[in-house]
gemmi code that builds the backbone of each chain (N, CA, C; Angstrom):
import gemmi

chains = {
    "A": [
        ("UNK", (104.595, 77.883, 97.417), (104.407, 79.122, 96.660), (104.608, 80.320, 97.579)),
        ("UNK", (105.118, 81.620, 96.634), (105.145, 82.654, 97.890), (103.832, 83.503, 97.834)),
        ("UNK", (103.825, 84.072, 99.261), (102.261, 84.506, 99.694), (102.464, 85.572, 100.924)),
        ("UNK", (101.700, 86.388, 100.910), (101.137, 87.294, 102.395), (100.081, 86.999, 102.070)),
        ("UNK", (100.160, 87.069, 103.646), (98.741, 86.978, 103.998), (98.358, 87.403, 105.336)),
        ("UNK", (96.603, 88.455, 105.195), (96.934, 89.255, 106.528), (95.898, 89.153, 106.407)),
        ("UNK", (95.387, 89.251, 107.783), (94.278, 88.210, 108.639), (93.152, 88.799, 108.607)),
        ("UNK", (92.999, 89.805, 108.572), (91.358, 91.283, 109.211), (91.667, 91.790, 107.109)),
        ("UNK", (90.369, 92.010, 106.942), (90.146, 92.326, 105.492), (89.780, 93.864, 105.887)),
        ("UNK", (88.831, 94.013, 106.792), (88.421, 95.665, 107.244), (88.356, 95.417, 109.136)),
        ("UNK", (89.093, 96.545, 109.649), (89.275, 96.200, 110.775), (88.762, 97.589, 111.359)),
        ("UNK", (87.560, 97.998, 112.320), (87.171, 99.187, 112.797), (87.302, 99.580, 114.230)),
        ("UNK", (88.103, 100.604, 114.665), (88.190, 100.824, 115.760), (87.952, 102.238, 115.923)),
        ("UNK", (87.832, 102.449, 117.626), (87.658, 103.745, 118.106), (88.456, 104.448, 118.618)),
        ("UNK", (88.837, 105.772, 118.435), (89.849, 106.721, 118.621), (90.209, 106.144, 119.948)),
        ("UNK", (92.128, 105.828, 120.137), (92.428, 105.719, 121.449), (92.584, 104.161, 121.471)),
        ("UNK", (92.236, 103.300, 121.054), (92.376, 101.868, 120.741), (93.531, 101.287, 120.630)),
        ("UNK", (93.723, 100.210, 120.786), (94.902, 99.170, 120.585), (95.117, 98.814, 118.539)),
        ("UNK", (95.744, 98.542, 118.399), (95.670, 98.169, 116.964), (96.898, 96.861, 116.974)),
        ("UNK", (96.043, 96.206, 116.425), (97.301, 95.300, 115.903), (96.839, 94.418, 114.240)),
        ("UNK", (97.505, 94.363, 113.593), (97.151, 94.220, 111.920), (98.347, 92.884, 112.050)),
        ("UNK", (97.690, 91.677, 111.725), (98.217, 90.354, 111.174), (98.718, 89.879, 109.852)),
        ("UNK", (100.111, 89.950, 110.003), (100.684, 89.849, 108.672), (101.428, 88.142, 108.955)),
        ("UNK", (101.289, 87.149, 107.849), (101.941, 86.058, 107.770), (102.255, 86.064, 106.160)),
        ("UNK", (103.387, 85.400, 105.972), (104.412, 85.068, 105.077), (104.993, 83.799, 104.599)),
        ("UNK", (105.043, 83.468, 103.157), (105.433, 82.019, 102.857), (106.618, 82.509, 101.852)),
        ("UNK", (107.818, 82.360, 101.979), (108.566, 82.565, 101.428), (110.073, 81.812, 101.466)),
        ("UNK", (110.436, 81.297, 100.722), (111.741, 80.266, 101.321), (113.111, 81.376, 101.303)),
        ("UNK", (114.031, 80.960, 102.379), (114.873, 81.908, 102.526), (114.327, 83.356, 103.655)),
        ("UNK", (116.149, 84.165, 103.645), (115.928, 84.829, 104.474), (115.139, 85.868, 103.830)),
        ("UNK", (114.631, 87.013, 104.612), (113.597, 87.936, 103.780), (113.537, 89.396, 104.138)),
        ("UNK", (113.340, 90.219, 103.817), (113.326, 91.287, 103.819), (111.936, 91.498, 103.609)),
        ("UNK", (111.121, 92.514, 105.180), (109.282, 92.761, 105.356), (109.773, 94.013, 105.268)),
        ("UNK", (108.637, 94.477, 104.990), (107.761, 95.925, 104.846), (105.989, 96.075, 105.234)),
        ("UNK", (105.963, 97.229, 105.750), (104.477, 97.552, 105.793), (104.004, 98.977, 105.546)),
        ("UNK", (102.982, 99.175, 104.359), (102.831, 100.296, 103.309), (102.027, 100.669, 104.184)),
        ("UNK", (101.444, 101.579, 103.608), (100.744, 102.821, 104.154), (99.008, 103.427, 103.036)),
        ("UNK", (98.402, 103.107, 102.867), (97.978, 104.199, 101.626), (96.921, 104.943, 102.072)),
        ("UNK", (97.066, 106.004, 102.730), (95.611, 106.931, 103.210), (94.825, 107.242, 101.663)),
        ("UNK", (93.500, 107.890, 102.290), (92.127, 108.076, 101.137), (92.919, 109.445, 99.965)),
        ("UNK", (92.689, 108.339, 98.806), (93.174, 109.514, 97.948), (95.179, 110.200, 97.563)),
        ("UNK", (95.464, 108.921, 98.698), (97.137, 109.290, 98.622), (98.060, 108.021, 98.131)),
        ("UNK", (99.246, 108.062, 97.550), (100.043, 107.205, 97.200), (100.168, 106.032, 98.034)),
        ("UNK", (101.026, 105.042, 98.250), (101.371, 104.252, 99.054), (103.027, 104.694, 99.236)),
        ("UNK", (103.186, 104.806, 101.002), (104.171, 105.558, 101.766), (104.594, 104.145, 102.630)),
        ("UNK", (106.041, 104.758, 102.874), (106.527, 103.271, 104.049), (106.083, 103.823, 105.016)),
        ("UNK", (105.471, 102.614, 105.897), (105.743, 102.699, 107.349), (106.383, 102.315, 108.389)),
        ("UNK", (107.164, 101.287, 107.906), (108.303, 100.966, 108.325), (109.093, 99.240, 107.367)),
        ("UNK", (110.092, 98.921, 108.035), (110.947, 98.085, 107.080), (112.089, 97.500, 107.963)),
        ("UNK", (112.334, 96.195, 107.977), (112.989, 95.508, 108.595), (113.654, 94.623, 107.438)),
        ("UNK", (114.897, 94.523, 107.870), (116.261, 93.839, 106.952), (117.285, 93.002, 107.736)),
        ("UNK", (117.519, 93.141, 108.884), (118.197, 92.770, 109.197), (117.927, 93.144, 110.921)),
        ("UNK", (118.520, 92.356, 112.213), (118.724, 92.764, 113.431), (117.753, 92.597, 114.217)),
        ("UNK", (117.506, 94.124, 115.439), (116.576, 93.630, 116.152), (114.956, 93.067, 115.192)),
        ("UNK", (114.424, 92.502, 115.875), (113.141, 92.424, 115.294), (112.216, 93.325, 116.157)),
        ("UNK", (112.337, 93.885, 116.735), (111.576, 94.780, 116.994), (111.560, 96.103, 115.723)),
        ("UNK", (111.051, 97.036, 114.982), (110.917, 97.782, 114.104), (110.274, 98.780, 114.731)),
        ("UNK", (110.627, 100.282, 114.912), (109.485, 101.142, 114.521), (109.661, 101.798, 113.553)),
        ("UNK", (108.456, 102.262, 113.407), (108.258, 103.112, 112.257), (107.782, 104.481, 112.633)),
        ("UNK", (107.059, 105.077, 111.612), (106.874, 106.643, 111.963), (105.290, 106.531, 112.076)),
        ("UNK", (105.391, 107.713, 112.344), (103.522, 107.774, 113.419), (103.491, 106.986, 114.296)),
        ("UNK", (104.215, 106.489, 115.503), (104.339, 105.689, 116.081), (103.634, 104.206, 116.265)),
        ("UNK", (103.963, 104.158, 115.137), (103.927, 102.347, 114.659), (105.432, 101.393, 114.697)),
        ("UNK", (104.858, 100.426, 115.009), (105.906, 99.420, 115.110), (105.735, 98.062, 114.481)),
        ("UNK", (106.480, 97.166, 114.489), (106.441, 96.007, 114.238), (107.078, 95.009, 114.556)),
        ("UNK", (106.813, 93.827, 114.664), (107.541, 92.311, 115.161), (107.817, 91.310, 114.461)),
        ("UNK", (109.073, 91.409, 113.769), (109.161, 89.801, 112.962), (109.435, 88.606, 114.014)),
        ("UNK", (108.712, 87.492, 113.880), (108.444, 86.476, 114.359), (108.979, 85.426, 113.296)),
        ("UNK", (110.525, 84.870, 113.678), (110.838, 84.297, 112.630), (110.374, 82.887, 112.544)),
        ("UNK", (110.099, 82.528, 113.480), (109.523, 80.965, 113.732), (108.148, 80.866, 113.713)),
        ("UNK", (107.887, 81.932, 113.189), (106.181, 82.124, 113.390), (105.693, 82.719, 111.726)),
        ("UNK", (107.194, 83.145, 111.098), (106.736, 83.667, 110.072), (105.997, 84.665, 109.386)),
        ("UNK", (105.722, 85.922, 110.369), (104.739, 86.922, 111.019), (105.530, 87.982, 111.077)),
        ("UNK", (104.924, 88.899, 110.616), (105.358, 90.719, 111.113), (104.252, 91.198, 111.209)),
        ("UNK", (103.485, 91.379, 112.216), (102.493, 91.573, 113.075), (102.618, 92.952, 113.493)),
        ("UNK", (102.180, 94.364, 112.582), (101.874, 95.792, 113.080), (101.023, 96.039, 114.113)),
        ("UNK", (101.975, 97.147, 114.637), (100.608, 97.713, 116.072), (100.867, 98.658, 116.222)),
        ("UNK", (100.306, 99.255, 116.957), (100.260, 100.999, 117.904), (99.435, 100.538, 118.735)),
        ("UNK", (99.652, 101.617, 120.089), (99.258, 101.426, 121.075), (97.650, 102.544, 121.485)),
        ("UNK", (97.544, 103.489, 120.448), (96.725, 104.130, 120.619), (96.513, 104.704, 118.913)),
        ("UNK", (95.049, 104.389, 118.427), (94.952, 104.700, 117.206), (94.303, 106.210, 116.911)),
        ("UNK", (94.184, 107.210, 116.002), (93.848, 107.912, 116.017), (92.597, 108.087, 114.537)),
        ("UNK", (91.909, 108.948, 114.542), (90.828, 109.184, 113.267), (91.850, 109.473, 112.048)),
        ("UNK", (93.453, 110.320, 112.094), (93.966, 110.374, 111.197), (94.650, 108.907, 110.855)),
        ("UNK", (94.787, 108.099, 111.143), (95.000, 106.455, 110.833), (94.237, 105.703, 109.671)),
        ("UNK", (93.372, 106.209, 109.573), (92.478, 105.714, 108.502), (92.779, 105.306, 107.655)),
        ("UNK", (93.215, 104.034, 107.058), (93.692, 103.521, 105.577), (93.554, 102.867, 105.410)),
        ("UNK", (94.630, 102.414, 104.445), (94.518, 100.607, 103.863), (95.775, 100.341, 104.187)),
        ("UNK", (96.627, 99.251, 105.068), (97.663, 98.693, 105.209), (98.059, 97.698, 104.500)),
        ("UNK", (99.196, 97.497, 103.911), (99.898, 96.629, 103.356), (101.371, 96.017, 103.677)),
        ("UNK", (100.849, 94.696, 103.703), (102.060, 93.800, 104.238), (103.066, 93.530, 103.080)),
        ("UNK", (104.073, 93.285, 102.945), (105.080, 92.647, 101.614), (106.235, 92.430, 102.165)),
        ("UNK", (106.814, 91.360, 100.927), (107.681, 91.087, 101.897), (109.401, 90.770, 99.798)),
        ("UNK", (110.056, 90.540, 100.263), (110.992, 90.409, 99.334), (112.138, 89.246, 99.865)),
        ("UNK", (113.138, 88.783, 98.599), (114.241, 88.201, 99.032), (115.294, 89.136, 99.183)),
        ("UNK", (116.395, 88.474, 99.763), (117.817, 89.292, 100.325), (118.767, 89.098, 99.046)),
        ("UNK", (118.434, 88.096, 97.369), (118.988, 88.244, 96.323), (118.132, 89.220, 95.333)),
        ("UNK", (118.772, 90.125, 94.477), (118.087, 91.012, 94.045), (117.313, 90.331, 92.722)),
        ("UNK", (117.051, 89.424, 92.249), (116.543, 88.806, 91.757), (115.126, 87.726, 92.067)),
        ("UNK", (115.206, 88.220, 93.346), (113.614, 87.788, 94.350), (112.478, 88.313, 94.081)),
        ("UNK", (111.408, 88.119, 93.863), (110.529, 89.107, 93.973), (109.760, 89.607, 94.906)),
        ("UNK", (109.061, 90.791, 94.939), (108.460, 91.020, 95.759), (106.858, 90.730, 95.682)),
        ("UNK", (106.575, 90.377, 96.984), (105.372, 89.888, 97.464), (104.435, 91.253, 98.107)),
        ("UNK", (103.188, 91.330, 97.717), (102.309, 92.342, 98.337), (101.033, 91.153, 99.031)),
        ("UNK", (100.908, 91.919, 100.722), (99.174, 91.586, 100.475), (98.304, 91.768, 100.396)),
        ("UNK", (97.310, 91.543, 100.712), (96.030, 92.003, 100.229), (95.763, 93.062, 100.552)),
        ("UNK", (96.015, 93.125, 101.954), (95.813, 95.023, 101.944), (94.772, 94.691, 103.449)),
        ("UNK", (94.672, 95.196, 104.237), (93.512, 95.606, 105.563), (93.514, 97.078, 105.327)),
        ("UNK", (91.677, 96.688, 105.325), (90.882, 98.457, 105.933), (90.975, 98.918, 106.902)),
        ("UNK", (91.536, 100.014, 107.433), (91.290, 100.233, 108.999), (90.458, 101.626, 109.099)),
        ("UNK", (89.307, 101.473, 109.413), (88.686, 102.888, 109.745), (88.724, 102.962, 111.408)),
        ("UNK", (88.695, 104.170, 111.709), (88.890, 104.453, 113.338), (87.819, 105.723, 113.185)),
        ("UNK", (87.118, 105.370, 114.563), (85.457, 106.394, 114.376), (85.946, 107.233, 115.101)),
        ("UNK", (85.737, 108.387, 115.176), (86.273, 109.627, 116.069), (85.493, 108.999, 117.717)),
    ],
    "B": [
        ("UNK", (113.085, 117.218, 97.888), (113.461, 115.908, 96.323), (112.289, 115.467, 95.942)),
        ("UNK", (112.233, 115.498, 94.579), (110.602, 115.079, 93.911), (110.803, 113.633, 94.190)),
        ("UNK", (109.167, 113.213, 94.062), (109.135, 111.615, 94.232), (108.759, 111.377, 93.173)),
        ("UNK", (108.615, 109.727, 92.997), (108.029, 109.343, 91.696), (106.869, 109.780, 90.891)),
        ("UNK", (107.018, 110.256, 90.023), (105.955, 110.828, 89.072), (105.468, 110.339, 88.042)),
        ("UNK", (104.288, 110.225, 87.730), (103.613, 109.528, 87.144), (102.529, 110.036, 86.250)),
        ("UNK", (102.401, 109.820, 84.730), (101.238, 110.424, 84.128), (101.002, 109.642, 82.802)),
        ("UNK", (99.596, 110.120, 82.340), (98.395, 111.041, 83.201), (98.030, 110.448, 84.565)),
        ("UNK", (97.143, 110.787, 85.526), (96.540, 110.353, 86.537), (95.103, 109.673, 86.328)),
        ("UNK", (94.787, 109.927, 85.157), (93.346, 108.708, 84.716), (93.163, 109.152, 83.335)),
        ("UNK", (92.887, 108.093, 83.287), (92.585, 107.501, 81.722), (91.657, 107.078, 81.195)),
        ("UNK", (90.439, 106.905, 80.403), (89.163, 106.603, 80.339), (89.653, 106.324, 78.511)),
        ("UNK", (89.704, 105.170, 78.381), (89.510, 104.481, 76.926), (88.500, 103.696, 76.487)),
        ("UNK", (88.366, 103.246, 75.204), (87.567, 102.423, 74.737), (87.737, 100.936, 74.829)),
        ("UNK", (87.246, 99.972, 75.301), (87.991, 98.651, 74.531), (88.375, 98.499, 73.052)),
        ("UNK", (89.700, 97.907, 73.302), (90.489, 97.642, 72.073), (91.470, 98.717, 71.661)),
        ("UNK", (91.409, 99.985, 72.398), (92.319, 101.057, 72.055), (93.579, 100.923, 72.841)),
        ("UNK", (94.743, 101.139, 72.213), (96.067, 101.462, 73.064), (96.184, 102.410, 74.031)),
        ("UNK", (97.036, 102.038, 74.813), (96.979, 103.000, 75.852), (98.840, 102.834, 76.355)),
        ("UNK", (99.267, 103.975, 76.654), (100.541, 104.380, 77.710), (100.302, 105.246, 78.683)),
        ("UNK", (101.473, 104.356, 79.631), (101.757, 105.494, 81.219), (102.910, 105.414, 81.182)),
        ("UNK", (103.016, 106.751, 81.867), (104.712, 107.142, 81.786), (104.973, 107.377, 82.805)),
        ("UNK", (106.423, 106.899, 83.827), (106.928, 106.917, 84.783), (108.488, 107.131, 84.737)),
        ("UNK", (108.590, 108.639, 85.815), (109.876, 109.356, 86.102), (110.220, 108.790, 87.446)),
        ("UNK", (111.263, 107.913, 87.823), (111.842, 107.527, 88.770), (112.593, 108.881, 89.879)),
        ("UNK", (112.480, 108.526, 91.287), (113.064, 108.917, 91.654), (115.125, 109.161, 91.644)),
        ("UNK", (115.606, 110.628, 91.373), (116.756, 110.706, 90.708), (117.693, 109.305, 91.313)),
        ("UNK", (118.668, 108.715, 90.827), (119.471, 107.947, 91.056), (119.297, 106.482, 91.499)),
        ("UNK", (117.761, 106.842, 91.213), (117.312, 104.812, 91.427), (117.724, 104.278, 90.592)),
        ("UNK", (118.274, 102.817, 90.929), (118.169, 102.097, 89.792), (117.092, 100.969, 89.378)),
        ("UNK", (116.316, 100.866, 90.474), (115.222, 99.909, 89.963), (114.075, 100.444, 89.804)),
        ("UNK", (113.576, 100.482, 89.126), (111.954, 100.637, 88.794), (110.916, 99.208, 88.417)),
        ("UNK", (109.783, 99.561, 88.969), (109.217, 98.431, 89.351), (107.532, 99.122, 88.308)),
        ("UNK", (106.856, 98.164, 87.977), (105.658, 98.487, 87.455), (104.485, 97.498, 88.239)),
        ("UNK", (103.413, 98.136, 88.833), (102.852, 97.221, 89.247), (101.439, 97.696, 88.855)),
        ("UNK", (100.257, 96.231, 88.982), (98.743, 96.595, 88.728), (98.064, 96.326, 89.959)),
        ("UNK", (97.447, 97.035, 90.923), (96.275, 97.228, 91.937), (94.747, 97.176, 91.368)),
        ("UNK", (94.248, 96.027, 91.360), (92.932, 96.222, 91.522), (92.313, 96.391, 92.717)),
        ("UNK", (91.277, 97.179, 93.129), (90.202, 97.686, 93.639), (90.339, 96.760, 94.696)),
        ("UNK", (90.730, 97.498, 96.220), (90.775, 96.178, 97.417), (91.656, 94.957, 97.428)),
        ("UNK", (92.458, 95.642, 96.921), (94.150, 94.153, 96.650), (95.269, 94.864, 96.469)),
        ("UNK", (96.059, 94.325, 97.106), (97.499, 94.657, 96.959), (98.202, 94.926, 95.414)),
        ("UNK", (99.200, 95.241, 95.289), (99.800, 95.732, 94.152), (100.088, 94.109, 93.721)),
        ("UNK", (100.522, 93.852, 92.135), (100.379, 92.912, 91.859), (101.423, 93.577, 90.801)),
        ("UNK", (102.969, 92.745, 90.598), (103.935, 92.881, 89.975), (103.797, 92.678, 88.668)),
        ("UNK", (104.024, 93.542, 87.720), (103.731, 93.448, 86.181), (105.495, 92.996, 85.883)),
        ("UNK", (106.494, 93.976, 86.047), (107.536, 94.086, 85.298), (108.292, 94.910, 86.320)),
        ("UNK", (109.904, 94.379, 86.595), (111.024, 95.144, 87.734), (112.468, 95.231, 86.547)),
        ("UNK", (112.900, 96.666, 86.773), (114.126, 97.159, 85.834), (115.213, 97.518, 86.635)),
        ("UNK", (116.089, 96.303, 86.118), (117.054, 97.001, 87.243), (118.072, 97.600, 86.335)),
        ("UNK", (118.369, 98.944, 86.514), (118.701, 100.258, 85.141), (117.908, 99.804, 84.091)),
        ("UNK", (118.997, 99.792, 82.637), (117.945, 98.886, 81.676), (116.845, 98.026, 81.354)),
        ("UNK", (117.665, 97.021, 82.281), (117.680, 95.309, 82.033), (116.362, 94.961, 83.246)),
        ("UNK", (115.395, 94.631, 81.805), (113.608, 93.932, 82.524), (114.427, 92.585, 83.095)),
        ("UNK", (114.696, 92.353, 84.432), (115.160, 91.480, 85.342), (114.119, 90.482, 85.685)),
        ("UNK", (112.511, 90.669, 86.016), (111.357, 90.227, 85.830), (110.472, 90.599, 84.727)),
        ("UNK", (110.154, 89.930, 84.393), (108.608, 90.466, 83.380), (107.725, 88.984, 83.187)),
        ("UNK", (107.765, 87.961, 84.453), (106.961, 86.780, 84.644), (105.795, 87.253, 84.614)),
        ("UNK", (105.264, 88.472, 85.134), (103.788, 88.536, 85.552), (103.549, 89.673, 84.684)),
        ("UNK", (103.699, 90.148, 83.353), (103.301, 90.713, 81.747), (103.022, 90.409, 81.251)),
        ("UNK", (101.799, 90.294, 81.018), (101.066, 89.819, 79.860), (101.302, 89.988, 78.653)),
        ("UNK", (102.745, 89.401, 77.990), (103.084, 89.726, 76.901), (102.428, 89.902, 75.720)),
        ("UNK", (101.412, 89.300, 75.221), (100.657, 89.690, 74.151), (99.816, 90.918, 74.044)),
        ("UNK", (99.672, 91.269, 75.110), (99.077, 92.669, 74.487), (99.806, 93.916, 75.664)),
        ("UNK", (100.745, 93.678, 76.334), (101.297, 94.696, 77.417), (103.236, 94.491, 76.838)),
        ("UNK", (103.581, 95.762, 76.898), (104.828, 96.008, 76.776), (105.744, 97.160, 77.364)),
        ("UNK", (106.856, 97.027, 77.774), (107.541, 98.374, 79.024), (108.703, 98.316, 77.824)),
        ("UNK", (109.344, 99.575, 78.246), (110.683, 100.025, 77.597), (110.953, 100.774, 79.286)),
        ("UNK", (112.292, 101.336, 79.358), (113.141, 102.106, 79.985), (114.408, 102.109, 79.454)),
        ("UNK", (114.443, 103.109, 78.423), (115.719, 103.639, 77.976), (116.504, 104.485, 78.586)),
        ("UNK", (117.647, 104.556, 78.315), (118.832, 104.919, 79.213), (118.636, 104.806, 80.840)),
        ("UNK", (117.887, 103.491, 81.004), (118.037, 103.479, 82.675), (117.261, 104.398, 83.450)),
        ("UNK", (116.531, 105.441, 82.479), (115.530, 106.298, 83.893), (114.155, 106.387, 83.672)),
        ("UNK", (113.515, 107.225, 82.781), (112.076, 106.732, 82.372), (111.198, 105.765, 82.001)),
        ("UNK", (110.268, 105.376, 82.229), (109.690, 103.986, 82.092), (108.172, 104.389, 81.174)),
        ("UNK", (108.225, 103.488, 79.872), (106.601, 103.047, 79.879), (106.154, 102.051, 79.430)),
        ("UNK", (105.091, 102.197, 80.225), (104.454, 100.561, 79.957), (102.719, 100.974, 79.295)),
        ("UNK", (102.853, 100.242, 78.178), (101.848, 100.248, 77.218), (100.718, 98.643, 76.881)),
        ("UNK", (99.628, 99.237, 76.693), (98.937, 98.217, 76.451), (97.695, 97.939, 74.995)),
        ("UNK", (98.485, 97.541, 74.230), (97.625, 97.202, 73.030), (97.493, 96.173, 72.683)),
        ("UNK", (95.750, 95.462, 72.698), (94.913, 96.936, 72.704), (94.484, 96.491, 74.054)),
        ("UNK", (93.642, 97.107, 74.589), (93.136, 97.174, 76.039), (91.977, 96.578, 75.918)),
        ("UNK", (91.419, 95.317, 77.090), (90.356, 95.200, 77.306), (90.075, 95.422, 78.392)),
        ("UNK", (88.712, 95.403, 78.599), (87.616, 95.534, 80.156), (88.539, 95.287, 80.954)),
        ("UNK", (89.066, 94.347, 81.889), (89.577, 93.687, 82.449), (90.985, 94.587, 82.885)),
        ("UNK", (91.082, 95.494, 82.178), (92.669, 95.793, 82.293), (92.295, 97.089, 83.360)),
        ("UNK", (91.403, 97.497, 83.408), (90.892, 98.937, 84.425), (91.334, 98.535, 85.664)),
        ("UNK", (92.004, 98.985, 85.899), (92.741, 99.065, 87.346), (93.417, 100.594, 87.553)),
        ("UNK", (94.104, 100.166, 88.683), (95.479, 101.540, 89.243), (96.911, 100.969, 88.500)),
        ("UNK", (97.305, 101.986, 87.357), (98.806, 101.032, 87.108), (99.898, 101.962, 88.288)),
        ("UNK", (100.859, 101.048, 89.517), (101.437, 101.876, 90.070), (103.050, 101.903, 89.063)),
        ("UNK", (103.909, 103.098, 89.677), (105.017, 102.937, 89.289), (105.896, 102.837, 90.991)),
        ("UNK", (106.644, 102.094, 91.012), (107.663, 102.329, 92.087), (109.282, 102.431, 91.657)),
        ("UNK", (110.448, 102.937, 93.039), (111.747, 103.219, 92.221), (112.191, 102.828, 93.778)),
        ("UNK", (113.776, 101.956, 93.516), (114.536, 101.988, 94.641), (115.992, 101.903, 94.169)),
        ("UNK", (116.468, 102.385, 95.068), (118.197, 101.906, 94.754), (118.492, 100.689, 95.569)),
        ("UNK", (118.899, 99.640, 94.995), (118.867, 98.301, 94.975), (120.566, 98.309, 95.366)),
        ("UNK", (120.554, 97.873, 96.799), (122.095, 97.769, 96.987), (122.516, 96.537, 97.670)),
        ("UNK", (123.437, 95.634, 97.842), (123.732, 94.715, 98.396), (124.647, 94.578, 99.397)),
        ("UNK", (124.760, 94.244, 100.481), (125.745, 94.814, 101.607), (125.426, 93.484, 102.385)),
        ("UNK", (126.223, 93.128, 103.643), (126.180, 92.251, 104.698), (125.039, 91.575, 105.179)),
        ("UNK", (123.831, 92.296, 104.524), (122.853, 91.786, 104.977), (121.957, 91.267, 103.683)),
        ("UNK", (122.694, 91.252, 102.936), (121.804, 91.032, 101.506), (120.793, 92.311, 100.714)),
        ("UNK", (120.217, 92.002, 99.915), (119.504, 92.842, 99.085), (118.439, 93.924, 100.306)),
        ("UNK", (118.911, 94.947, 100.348), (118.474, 95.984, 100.646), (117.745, 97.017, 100.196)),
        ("UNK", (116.448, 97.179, 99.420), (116.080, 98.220, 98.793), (114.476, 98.486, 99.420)),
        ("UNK", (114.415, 100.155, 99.132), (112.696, 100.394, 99.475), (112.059, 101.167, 98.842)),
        ("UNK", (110.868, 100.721, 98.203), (110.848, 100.957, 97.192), (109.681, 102.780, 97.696)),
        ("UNK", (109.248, 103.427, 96.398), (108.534, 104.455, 96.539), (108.222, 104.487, 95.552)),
        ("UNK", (106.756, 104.819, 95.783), (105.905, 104.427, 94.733), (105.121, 105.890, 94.249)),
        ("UNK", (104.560, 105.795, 93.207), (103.770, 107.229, 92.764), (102.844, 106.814, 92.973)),
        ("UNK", (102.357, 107.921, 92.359), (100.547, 108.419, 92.335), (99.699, 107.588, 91.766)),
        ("UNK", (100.062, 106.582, 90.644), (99.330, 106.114, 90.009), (98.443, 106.480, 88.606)),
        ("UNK", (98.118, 105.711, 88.216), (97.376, 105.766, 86.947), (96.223, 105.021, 87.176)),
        ("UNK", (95.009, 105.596, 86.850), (93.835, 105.108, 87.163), (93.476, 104.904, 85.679)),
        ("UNK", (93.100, 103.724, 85.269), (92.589, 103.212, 83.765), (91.135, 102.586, 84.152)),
        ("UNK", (89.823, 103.306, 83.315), (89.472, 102.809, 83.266), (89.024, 102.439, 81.415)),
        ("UNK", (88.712, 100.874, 81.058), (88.334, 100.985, 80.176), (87.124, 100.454, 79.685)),
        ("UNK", (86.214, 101.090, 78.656), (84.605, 100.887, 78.551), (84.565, 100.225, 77.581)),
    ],
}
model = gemmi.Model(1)
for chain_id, residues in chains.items():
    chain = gemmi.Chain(chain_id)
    for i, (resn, *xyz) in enumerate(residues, 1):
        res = gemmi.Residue()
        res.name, res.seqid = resn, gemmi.SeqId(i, " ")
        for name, pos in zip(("N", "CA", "C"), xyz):
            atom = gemmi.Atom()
            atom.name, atom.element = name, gemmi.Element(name[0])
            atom.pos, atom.b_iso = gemmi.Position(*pos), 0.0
            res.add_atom(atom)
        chain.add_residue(res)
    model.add_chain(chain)
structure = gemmi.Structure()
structure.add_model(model)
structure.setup_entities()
């Protein structure tokens, strides 16, 4: 069956921190990841998106990401988190035929304490 | 460039009453996507249009939920009649769905949402 699945349900850190958010994936075929965005009170925004090439990804606000194809994983991070970081992250993922659907997951809390 | 727009922004019904949300795609998408978020969970796929043509509608609860998108750009998705259960965030999302060397390429953008609750 297809699935995300991401590891920390609420994850709390302190301004200046490491971050890394665990995303795994069951999906047959090649795939097309994403990882959403939704701050308090705001839409859900990309934060970045991988299709094809390096697997390294960044994104904006200096976030990045790693598809791990043998591992099945696109594993978000930053290297320093800030109090404006505060959200809910979302992993998803799609097929490369437009007739695939898309997969969301559950979503991680991330609060960061000033 | 406006983004996806979406209305009303909440909704407070009765059980058993009908209800619509209406969704304006971003200009020149061709897919629009309808999805339901409950409270601490990811979006959860109702119905995907690619122009016209409902391409998915596996996860619609056809007996009491129904979408139109005529001429390929506005979308709504209606629910009669509504029970308890249906109070969630309805999102709308829009992408241009293109296919190239690397396969299906699209990203989607999503609105504001519709907050339903129903009593």
């Amino acid at each position: 069956a297809q699935s995300v699945s991401q590891h920390n349900h609420h994850v709390i850190l302190s301004e200046a921190a490491s971050l890394e958010l665990g995303c795994n994936y069951s999906y047959g075929g090649t795939v097309n990841l994403f990882w959403y965005v939704q701050y308090p009170g705001q839409h859900l925004q990309l934060l970045l998106k991988y299709f094809s090439g390096d697997p390294l990804v960044k994104g904006i606000k200096g976030f990045e990401a790693e598809f791990i194809k043998s591992k099945f994983s696109f594993n978000l991070r930053k290297p320093s988190v800030q109090w404006s970081d505060t959200a809910e992250y979302f992993c998803a993922v799609n097929g490369k035929t437009s007739y695939d659907k898309v997969i969301f997951g559950p979503g991680t809390s991330l609060s960061v304490i000033p | 460039e406006a983004g996806v727009v979406q209305s009303p922004r909440y909704k407070i019904i009765e059980k058993k009453q009908p209800v619509a949300f209406w969704c304006n795609p971003i200009s020149g998408h061709n897919t629009l996507y309808w999805y339901l978020q409950n409270l601490g969970q990811g979006p959860e796929l109702l119905i995907r249009y690619e122009n016209e043509e409902a391409v998915d509608d596996s996860q619609l609860p056809k007996d009491r939920f129904s979408a139109e998108r005529l001429k390929g750009v506005d979308s709504t998705l209606k629910i009669q009649p509504a029970e308890l259960g249906d109070s969630a965030v309805y999102l709308c999302a829009s992408s241009f769905t293109g296919t190239g060397a690397s396969g299906r390429t699209d990203t989607q953008y999503f609105g504001p949402g519709t907050r339903l609750t129903v009593l």
